[in-house]
C-alpha positions in Angstrom: 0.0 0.0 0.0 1.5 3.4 -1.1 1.5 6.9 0.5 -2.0 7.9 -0.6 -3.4 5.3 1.8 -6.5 6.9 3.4 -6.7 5.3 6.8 -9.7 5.9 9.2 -9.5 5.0 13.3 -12.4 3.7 15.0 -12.2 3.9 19.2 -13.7 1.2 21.2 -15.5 1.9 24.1 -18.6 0.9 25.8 -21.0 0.7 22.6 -22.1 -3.0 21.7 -20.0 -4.9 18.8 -22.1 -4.7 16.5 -22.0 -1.0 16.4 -18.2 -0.8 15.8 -18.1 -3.2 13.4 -20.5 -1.0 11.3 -18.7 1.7 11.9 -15.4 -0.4 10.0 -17.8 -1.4 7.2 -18.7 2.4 7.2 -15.0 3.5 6.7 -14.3 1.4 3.8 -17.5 1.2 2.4 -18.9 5.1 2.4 -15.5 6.7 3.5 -13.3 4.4 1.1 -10.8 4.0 3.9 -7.8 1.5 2.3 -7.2 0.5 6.3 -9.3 1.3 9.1 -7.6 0.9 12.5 -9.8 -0.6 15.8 -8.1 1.1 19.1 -9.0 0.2 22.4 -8.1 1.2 26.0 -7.9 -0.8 29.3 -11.4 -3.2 29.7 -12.0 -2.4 25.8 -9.4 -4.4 24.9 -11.2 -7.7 24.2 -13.9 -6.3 22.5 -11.2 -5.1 20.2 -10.1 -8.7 19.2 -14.0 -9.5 19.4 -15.0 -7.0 16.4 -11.9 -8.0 14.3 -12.5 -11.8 14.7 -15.7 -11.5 13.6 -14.8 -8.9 10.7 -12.2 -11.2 9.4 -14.3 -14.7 10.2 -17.7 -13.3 8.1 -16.1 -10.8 5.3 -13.6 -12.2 2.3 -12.6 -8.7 1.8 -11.4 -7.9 5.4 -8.1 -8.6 6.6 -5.7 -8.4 9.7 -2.8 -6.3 9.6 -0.5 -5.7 12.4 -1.3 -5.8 16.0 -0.1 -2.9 18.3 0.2 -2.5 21.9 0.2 0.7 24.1 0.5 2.1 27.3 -2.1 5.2 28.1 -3.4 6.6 31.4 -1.9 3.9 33.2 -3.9 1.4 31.0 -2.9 -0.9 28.7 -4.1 -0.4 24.6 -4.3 -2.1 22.0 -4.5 -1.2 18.4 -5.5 -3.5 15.2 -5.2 -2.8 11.7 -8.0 -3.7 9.6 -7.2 -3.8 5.4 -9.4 -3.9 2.5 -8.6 -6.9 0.2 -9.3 -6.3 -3.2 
């Protein structure tokens, strides 16, 4: 993927899965994000790796990229990059 990669970030929170995992099919569907990144913070963390396994399970066109750990706040993060296959 080149420079003119448009990239989008989506922050997990308390919201239920299903509601960040429209907001990725949002970003590459309607925003024609190339990579979307799904960022959590402390307890959001496994709903992180939730939304991304099911992404990646259910969609052809979805892949993992790489995997990315933080420290913020005194909380662990974790960041997951999400690429459109074509």
């Amino acid at each position: 993927m080149g420079e003119n990669m448009k990239e989008d970030v989506i922050k997990v929170g308390k919201k239920s899965e299903g509601k960040y995992m429209n907001a990725v099919l949002y970003s590459f569907s309607k925003k024609g994000s190339d990579k979307v990144i799904v960022k959590g913070l402390g307890g959001a963390n496994s709903t992180v790796f939730d939304v991304v396994q099911r992404l990646t399970k259910t969609r052809d066109d979805i892949v993992e990229g790489e995997t990315n750990y933080f420290q913020a706040h005194g909380l662990e993060g974790v960041e997951v990059e999400l690429l459109r296959d074509r």
